[in-house]
N, C-alpha and C positions, 0 to 999 in steps of 0.2 A: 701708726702706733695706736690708731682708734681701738681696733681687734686684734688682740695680740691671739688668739686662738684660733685666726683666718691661716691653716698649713694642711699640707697634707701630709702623711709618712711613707713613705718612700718601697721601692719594687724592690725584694731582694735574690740577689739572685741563688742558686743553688750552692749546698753549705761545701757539695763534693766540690764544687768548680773554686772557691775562697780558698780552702782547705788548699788545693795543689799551689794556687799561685803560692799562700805561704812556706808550701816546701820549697818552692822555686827559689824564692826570692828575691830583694828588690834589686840587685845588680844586672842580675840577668834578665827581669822582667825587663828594665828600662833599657837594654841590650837592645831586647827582640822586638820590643814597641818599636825602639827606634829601626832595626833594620829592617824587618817585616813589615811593619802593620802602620807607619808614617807618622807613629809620632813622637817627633823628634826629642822632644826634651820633656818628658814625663813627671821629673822630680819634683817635688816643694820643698824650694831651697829655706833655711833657716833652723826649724824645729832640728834640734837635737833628742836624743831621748835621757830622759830623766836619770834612768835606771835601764843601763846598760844589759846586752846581753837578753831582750824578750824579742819574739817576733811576732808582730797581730795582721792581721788578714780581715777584712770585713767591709764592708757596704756603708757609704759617710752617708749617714745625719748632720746635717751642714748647719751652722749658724752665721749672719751675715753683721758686722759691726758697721758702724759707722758716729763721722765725728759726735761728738756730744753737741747737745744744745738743750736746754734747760727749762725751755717751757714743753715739751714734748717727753723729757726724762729728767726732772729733777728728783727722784725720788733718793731717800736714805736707801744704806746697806737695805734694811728690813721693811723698807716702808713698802705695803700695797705688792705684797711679794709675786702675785700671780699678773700681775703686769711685766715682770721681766723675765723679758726671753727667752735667757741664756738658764731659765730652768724647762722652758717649754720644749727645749731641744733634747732635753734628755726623757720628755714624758714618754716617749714612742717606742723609749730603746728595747731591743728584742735580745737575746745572746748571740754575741760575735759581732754589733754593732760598731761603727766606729763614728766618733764625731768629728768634723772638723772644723773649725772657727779662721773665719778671715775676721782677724784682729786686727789689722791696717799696721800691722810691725810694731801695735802697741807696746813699751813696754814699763806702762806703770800702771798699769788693769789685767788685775789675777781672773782670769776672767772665770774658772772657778776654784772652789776650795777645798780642801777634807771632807766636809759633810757632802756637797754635792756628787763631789770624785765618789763617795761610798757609798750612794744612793744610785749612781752610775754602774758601777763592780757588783753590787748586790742584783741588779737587772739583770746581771750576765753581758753588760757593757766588752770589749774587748781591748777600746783605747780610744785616747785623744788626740789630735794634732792642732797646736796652734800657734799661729804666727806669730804671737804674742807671748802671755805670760799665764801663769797658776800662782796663788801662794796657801799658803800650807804644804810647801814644797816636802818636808822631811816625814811627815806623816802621807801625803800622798804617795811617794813612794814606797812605801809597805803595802799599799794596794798592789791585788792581782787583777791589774788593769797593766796597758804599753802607754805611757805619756812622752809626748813629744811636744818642746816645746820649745823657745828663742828662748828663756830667762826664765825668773822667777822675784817676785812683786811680794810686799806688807796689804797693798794696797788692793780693795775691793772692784769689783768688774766697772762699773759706773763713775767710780770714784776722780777720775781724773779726764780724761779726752777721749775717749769713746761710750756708745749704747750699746747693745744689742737691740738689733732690729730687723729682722727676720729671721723666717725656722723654717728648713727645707726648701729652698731658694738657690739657685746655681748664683756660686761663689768663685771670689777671685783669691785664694790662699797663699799668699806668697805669691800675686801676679799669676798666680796656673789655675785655670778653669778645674772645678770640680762641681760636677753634675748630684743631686743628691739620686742616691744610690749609686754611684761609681764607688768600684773596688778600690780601698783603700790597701797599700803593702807598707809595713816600716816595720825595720829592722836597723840593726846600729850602722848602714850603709846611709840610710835613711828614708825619704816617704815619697814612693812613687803611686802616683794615678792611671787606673787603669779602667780604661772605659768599658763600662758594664756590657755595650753589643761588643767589644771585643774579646771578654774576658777568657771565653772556650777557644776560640781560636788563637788567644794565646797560650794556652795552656798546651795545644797540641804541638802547638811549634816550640815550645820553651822545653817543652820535657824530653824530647831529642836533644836539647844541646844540654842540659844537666846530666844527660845519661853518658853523651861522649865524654863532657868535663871529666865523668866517674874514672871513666876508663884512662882518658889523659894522666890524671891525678895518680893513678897507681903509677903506669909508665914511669914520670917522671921521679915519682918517690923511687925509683929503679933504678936511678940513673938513665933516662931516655932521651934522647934527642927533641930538644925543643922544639927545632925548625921541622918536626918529623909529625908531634901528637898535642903542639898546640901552637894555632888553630888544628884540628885534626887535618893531615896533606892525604890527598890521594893514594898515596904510596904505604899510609895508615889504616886505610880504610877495611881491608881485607880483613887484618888481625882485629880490628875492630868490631866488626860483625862476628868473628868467631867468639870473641868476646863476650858479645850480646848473647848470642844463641844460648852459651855456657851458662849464664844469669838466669835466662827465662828456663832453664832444666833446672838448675838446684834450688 
């Protein structure tokens, strides 16, 4: 806690390759991680989102908490402001950012607030996830930011049983590794991790299975045979590619 300025900011990866996972989405990204690419359980279970209905894509800025202890962080709300962390983590933010906070399932440290969240939004921030808590919860929500979070707190980041204490540091979020610069996906399914050397190679295998879903989706709004066009069977396949072909002409 000597240097709280000892971080580095992080590798991002390309905005085309973000961009697709977001169309994808987290159900089927954490699908094709699991079947394809080994790994298993992707999700960070807890955070809900705040305000239903957005979906953010972006590269975590990570922030790492830990228990409190008093000679190392006793500082007020406002006291010695550039000693604490949890604003050092939003200094680097770029647009399309995303942060995410291992809060240790705090949940009485808002870990931040309205002015910070809008000093984040204003950067071109994308979104938060934290295992913890925000409070200015009803004003943070008019941000055009994705917040995700377990609750919502009166209470200040410091204020009760946890610090911040590292910025850009591979994190445990919910017990799930997150590498800073891994792809961050949430949507109201919820926040899957996607490992940044994985991210094009799932983009190519994931967007074969959003394209059949497409095709599946009409079928069935048709009245079609479930056990015929999902999964897509064999027996599918033919009409499927004609399908396909028809799409890539018009």
């Amino acid at each position: 806690m000597d240097n709280p300025f000892d971080y580095k900011d992080i590798v991002r990866p390309p905005r085309a390759v973000v961009d697709a996972l977001a169309r994808i989405g987290s159900a089927t990204l954490a699908s094709e991680l699991a079947q394809h690419l080994g790994i298993r359980d992707p999700q960070i279970r807890g955070p809900r989102p705040l305000v239903k209905g957005r979906t953010v894509a972006g590269p975590a800025l990570t922030l790492q908490c830990m228990p409190k202890r008093e000679d190392l962080y006793g500082a007020a709300e406002y006291e010695d402001p550039e000693k604490q962390l949890h604003r050092h983590v939003m200094y680097p933010t770029q647009p399309g950012d995303v942060i995410v906070v291992d809060a240790r399932g705090d949940l009485g440290s808002g870990i931040f607030g309205e002015m910070m969240l809008t000093f984040f939004a204003g950067r071109g921030g994308a979104g938060v996830v934290i295992d913890g808590c925000i409070r200015d919860s009803a004003e943070a929500a008019k941000l055009d930011i994705g917040i995700w979070v377990k609750d919502v707190t009166p209470n200040y980041h410091a204020q009760t049983n946890i610090i911040p204490f590292a910025v850009n540091v591979p994190i445990a979020c919910a017990n799930v590794l997150v590498i800073p610069g891994d792809i961050i996906v949430a949507d109201d399914d919820g926040v899957v991790v996607v490992p940044a050397a994985l991210a094009e190679q799932l983009v190519a295998i994931a967007d074969r299975h959003v394209e059949w879903e497409e095709f599946a989706r009409i079928r069935l709004s048709e009245g079609g045979d479930l056990r015929k066009y999902y999964p897509l069977s064999p027996e599918a396949e033919a009409e499927y590619q004609a399908w396909r072909s028809a799409q890539q002409k018009s």
